[in-house]
C-alpha positions as CSV (number, residue, x, y, z in Angstrom):
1,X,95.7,107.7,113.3
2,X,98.9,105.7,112.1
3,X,98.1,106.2,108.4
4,X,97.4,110.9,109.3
5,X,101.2,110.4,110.9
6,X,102.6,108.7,108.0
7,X,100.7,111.0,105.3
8,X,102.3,113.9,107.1
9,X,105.7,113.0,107.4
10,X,105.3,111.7,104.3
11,X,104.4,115.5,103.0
12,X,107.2,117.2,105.2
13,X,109.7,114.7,103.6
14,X,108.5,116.4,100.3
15,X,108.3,120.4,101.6
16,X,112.2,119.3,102.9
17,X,112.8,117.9,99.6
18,X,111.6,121.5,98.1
19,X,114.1,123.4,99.8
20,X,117.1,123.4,97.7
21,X,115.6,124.0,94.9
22,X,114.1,127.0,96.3
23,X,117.4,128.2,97.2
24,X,118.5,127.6,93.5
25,X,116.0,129.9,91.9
26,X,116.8,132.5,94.7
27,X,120.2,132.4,93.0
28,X,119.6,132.4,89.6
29,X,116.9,135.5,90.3
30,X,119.5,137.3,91.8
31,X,122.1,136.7,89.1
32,X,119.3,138.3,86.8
33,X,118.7,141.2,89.2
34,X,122.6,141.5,89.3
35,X,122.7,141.8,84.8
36,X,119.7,143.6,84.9
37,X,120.9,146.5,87.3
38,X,124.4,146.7,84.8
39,X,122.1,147.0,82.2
40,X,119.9,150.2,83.6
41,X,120.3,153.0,80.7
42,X,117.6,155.2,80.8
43,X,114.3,155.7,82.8
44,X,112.2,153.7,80.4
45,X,114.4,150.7,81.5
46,X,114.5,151.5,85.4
47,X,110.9,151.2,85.2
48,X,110.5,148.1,83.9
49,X,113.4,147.1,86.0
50,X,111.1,147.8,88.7
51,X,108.5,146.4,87.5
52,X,110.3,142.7,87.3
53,X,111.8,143.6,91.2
54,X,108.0,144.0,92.1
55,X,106.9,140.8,89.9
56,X,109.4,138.1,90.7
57,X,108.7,137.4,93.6
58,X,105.4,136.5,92.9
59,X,105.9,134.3,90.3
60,X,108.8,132.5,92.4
61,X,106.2,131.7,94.6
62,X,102.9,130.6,92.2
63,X,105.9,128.3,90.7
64,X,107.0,126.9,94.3
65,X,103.2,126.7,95.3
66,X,102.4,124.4,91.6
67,X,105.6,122.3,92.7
68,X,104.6,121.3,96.3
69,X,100.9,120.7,95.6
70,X,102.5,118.6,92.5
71,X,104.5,116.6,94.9
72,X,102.0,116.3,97.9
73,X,99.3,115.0,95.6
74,X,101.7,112.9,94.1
75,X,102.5,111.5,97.7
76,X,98.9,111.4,98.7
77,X,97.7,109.1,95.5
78,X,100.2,106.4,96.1
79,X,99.9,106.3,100.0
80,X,95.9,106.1,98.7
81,X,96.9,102.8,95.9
82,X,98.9,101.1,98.7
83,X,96.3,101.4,101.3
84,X,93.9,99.7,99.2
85,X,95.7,97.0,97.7
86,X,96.6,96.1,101.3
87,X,93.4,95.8,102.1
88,X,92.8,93.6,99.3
89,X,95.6,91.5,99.8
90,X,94.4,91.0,103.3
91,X,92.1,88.4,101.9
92,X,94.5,86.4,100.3
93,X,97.0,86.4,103.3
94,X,95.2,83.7,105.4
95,X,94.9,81.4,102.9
96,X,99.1,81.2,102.9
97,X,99.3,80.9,106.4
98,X,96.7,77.7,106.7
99,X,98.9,74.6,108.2
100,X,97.0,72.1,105.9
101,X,98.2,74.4,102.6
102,X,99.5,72.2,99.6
103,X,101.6,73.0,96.9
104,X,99.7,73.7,94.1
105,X,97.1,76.1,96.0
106,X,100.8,77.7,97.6
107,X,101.5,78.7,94.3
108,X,98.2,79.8,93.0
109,X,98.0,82.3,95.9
110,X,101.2,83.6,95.6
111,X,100.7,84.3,91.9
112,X,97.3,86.2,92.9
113,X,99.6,88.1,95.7
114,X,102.4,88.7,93.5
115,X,100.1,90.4,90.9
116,X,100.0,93.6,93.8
117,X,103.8,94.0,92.7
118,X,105.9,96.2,95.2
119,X,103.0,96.1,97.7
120,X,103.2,92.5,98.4
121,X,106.9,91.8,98.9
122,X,106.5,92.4,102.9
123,X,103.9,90.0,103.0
124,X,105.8,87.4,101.3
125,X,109.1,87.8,103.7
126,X,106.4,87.5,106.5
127,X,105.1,84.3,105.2
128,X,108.5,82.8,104.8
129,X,108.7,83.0,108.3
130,X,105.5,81.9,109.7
131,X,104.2,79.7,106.6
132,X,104.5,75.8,106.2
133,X,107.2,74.1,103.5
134,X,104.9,74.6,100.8
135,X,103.7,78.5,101.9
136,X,107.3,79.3,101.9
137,X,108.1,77.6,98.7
138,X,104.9,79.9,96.9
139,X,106.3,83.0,98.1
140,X,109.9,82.5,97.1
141,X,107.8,82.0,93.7
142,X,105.9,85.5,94.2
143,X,109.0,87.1,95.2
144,X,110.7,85.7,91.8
145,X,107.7,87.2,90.0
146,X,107.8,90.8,91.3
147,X,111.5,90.9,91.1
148,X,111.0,90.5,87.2
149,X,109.3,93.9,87.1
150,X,110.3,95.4,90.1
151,X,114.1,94.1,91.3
152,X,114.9,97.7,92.9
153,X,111.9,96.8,95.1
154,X,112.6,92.9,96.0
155,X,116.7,93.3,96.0
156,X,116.4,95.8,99.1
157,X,114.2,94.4,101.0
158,X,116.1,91.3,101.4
159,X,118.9,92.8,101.8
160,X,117.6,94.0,104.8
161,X,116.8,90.5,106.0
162,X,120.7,89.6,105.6
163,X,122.0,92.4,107.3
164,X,120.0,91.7,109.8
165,X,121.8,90.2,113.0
166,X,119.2,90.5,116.1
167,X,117.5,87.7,116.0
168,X,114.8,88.3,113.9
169,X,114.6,86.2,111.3
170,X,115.0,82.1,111.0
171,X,117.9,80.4,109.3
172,X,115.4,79.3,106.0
173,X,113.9,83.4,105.8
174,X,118.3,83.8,105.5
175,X,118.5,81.0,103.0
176,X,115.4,82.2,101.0
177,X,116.8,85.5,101.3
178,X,120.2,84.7,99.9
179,X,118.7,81.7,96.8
180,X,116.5,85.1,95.6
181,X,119.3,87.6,95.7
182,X,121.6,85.6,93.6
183,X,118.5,84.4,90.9
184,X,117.6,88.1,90.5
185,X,121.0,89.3,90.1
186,X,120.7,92.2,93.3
187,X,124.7,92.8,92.2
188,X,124.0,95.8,94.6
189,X,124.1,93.1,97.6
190,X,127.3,92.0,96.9
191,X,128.6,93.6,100.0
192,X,126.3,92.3,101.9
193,X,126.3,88.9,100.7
194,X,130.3,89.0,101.4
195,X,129.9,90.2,104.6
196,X,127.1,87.8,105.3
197,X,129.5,84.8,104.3
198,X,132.5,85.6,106.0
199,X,131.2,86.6,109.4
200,X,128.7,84.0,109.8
201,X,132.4,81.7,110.5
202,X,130.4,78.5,112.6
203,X,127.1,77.3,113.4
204,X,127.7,78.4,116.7
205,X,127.8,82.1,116.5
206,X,125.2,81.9,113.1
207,X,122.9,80.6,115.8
208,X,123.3,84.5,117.6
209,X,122.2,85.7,114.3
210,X,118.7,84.0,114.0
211,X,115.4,83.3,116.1
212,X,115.7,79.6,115.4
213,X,118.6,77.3,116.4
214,X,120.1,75.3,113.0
215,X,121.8,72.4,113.3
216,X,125.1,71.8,111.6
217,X,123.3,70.6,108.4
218,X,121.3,73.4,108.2
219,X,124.4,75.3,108.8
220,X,125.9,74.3,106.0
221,X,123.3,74.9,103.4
222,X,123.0,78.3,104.5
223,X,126.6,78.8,104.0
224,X,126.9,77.0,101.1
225,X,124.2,79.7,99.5
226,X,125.9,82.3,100.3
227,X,129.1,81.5,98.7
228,X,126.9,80.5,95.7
229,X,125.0,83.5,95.6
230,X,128.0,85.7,95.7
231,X,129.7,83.5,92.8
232,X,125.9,84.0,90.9
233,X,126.3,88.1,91.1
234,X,130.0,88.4,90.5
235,X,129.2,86.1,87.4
236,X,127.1,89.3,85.9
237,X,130.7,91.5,86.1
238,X,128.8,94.7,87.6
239,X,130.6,97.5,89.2
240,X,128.9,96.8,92.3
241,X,130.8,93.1,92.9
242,X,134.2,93.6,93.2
């Protein structure tokens, strides 16, 4: 039932998405209504005047009608790919969240996750919060991976994760957050990474921030990062780090 919902909003995001453009033909019809009518002469050329009044709208609306099913189909295929390489990646996902995991079998699953691209990059900020030392350490690797091909992808979804100020992430999801953001030069999270370091002004109110309590050390690293992370994108000189 949860996948039919987000199909269909997903295809009235696209008829919305149609609108101006329908209202821009309109326009452009009517300026050539509008030449055509100074341009009447003789009967010959009224009727074919006519002719066109009778026609365009037809044609208006075949074009329109090509465009949507376009789109929808468009919408439909992809919502169809990412179902099922969620399902597939649902049989990696377990092995990342075993207790006993060790390093090298971390990375070897996060290399097999990160191979879904864009798809996996929710799983691997999930992981970073409920995985060991060594589960967490893999998926900073995957997320490294998929930013490589897709950074639009990685860069906004943690910049989500360091805007966020409710609670619902722990202080090493932050940190992770934060090391990636600089490394795949997100330059586009520079104002949120400046934010991010000069509100977060003592452990004390950081701890607000966070579902687990840091200590000053932990504090500190965190802090630290951000400053780095901030020096790492304004190092690249984009427009978007001032």
């Amino acid at each position: 039932m949860a996948g039919g919902n987000a199909s269909h909003q997903e295809i009235t995001k696209v008829e919305g998405s149609l609108q101006p453009g329908s209202a821009s033909i309109e326009a452009r019809l009517k300026e050539v209504e509008g030449k055509l009518e100074k341009g009447k002469g003789n009967g010959a050329f009224a009727w074919i005047l006519d002719v066109l009044k009778t026609l365009l709208p037809s044609i208006v609306l075949a074009i329109l009608g090509f465009a949507l099913k376009d789109s929808v189909d468009r919408a439909l295929r992809e919502r169809e790919i990412q179902l099922a390489a969620v399902k597939e990646m649902e049989a990696l996902i377990p092995d990342l969240q075993k207790t006993d995991l060790g390093m090298a079998d971390a990375q070897s699953k996060a290399a097999q996750l990160a191979a879904y691209g864009r798809y996996s990059v929710p799983f691997f900020v999930n992981i970073l919060e409920i995985g060991n030392q060594y589960a967490q350490a893999g998926s900073e690797d995957g997320l490294r991976m998929v930013a490589r091909s897709e950074p639009d992808t990685v860069c906004a979804t943690l910049q989500t994760v360091i805007q966020n100020r409710t609670g619902l992430y722990q202080w090493q999801t932050h940190l992770s957050a934060l090391k990636i953001l600089g490394q795949a030069g997100c330059t586009k999270a520079c104002d949120d990474v400046t934010r991010f370091r000069d509100t977060m002004s003592n452990v004390n109110s950081y701890r607000s921030w966070v579902s687990s309590a840091p200590e000053q050390s932990e504090y500190d690293r965190v802090s630290k990062q951000a400053a780095n992370t901030l020096t790492q994108l304004k190092s690249l000189n984009a427009a978007d780090c001032k």
